[in-house]
C-alpha positions in Angstrom: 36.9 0.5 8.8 33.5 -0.9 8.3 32.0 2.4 8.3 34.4 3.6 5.4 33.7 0.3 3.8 30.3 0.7 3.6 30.6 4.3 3.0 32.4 3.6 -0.1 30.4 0.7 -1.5 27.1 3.6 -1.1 29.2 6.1 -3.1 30.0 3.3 -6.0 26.1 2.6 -6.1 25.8 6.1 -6.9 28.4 6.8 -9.5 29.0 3.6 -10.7 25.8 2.0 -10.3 23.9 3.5 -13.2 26.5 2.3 -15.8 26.5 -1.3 -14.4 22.7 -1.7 -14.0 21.4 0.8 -16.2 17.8 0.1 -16.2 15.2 2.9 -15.8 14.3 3.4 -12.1 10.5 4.7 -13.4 9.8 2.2 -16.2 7.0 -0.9 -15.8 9.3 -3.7 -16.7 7.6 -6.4 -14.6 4.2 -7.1 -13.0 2.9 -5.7 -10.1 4.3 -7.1 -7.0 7.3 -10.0 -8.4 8.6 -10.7 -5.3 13.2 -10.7 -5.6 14.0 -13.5 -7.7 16.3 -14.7 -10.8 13.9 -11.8 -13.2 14.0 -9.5 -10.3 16.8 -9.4 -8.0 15.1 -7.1 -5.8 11.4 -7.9 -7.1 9.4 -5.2 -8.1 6.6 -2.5 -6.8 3.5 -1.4 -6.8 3.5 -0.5 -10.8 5.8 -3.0 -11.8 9.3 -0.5 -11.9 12.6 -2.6 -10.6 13.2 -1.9 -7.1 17.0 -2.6 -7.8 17.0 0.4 -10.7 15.2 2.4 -8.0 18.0 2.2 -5.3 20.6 3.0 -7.7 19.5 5.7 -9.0 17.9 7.0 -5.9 21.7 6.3 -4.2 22.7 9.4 -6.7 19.5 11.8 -5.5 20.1 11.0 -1.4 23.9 11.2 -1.3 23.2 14.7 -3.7 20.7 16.2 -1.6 22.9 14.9 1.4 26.1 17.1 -0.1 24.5 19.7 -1.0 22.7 20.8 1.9 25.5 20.0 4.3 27.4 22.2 1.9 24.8 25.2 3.0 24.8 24.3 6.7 29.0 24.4 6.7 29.2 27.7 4.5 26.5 29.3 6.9 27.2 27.8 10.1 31.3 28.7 9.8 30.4 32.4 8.8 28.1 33.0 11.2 29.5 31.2 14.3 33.2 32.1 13.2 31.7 36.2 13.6 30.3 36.1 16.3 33.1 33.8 18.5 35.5 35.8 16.8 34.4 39.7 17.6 32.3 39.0 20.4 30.3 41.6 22.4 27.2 42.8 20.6 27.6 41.2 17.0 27.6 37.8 19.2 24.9 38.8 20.8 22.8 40.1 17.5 24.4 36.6 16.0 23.5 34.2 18.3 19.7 35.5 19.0 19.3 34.6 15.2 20.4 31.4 15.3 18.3 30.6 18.8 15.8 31.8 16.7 16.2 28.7 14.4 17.0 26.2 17.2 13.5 27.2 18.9 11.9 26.0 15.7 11.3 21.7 15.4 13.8 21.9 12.3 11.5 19.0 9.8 8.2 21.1 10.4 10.3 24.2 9.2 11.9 22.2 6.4 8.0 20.8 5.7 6.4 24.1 5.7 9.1 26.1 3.3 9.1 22.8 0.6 5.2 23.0 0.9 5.2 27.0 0.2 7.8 26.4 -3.1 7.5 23.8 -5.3 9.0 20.3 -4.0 12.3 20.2 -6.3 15.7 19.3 -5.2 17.1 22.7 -5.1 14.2 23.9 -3.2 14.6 20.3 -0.9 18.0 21.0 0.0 17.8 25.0 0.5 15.3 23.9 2.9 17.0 20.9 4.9 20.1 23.7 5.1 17.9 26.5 6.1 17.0 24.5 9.3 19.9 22.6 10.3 22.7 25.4 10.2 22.2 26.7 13.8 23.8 23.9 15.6 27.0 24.3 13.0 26.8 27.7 13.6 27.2 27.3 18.1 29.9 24.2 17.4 32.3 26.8 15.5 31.6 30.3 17.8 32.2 27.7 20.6 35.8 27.1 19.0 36.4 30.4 18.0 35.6 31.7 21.5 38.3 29.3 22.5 40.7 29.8 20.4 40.8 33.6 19.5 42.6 34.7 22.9 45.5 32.4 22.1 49.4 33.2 22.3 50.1 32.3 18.6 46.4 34.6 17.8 48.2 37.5 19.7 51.2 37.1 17.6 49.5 37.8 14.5 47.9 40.7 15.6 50.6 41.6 16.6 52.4 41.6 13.3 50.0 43.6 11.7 47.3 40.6 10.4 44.1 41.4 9.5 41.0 40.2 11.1 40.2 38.3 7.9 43.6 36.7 8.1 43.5 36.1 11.7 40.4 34.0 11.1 41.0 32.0 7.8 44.7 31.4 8.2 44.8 30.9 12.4 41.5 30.3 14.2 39.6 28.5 11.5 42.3 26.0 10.1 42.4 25.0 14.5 38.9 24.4 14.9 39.3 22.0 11.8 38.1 18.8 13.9 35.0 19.1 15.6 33.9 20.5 12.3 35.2 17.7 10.3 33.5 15.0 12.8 29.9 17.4 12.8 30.1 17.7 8.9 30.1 14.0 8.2 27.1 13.4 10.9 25.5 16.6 9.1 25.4 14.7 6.1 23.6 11.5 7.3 21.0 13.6 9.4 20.6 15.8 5.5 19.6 12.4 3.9 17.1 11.4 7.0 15.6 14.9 5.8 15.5 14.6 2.4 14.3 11.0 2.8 11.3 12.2 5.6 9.9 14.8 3.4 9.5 12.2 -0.1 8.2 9.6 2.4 5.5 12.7 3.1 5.1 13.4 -0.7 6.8 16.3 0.0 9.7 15.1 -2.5 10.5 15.7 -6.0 7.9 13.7 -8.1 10.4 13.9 -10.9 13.3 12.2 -9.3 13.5 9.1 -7.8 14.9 8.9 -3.9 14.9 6.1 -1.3 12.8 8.2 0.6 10.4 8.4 -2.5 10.2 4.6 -2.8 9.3 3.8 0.7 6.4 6.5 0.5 5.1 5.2 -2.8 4.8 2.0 -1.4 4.1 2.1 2.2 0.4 1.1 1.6 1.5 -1.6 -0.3 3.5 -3.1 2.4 1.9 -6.8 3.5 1.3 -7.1 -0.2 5.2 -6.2 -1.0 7.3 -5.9 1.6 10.3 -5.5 -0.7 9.7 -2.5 -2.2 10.0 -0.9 1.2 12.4 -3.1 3.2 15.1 -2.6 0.4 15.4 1.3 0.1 14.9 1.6 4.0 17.7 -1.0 4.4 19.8 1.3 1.8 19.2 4.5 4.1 19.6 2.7 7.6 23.4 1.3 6.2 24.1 4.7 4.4 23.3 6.7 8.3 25.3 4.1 9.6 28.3 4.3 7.6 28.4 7.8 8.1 27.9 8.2 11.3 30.7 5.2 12.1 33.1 7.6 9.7 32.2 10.5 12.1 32.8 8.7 15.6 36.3 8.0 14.4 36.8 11.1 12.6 36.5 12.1 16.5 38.4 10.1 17.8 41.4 10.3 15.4 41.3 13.7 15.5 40.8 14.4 19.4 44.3 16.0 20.5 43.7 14.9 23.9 43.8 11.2 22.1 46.2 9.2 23.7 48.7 7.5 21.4 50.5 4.1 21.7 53.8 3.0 20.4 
């Protein structure tokens, strides 16, 4: 509960946030350094923007970038893991040398490399925090498939006359539901650790304001205004959190091996 709690209170920030405190995130409306007060609720940065405005609207651009590229690791990981544990033989084989191929690879040095190649915007951001965090997605559902595809009510299908299209959407997949539930909603914090990382580097979009992008803008300023990076590294520390509370009992609720009480 008090990871759905807080979860909920992040996603408000986001979509309600800017219509409650709509206050531009980039505009000087202080002086340099106002430490959180009755002008400043959260004080204000290096350039004199609201560090308040810039966690609101930066809640928007992490849980975005968060979404999105967990999106591209679920869409790539279920297709290529549900393939290759479904067929088996060589196309697992081919299959699963690719994705050891992206496992071998330290996953924010790839991300790094592929944002510093294209231009640091969010679409490029989050094909890149996808790009190198499908693989494990990818082992979690050929694991389940492998599992699941030799099954009695599997056999019956086939035996009916279903399709292997069928036999993976309508009877394997919908099974292996739970583990990919539980991994999706960790995927999501460990997708805003990225995105954060890489704007903490300078590797984010200078155009749009992130928690990530605060905490790098100011981390030189940090005895002078220790505010301007608490805050937004507070704001990512209880987003993780929340999510990765909402994913332990995501497991736990949905672990058929639970046992149940009366």
């Amino acid at each position: 509960m008090t990871g759905v709690l807080l979860l909920v209170l992040v996603v408000l920030l986001a979509t309600v946030g800017p219509y409650l405190y709509a206050v531009d995130a980039r505009s000087m409306k202080g002086r340099r350094f106002q430490p959180p007060g009755a002008s400043f609720v959260l004080g204000t940065d290096y350039l004199g923007r609201d560090v308040l405005a810039g966690i609101v609207g930066g809640a928007r651009t992490s849980l975005a970038v968060g979404a999105a590229a967990t999106l591209i690791v679920l869409v790539v990981g279920v297709v290529v893991g549900g393939i290759a544990g479904y067929y088996g033989g060589r196309v697992d084989n081919a299959l699963m040398r690719v994705t050891e191929f992206f496992q071998v690879l330290p996953a924010f040095l790839f991300a790094m490399v592929l944002v510093a190649i294209f231009s640091p915007t969010l679409p490029t951001i989050v094909i890149a925090i996808g790009v190198t965090n499908w693989a494990g997605m990818a082992r979690l559902v050929r694991a389940e498939f492998l599992a699941l595809r030799g099954r009695e009510f599997v056999t019956a299908a086939r035996a009916i006359g279903a399709s292997d299209w069928r036999l993976m959407s309508r009877a394997v997949l919908p099974n292996s539901l739970p583990p990919i539930v539980v991994n999706t909603a960790l995927t999501v914090g460990v997708c805003i650790l990225f995105e954060a990382g890489l704007s903490f580097l300078g590797l984010g979009d200078a155009n749009t304001i992130s928690w990530g992008y605060m905490i790098g803008s100011s981390r030189t300023y940090l005895r002078e205004a220790w505010w301007a990076v608490t805050f937004p590294g507070l704001a990512i520390f209880l987003t993780v959190l929340s999510l990765s509370l909402v994913g332990d009992a995501l497991n736990h609720l949905l672990d058929p091996r639970r046992e149940t009480t009366r």
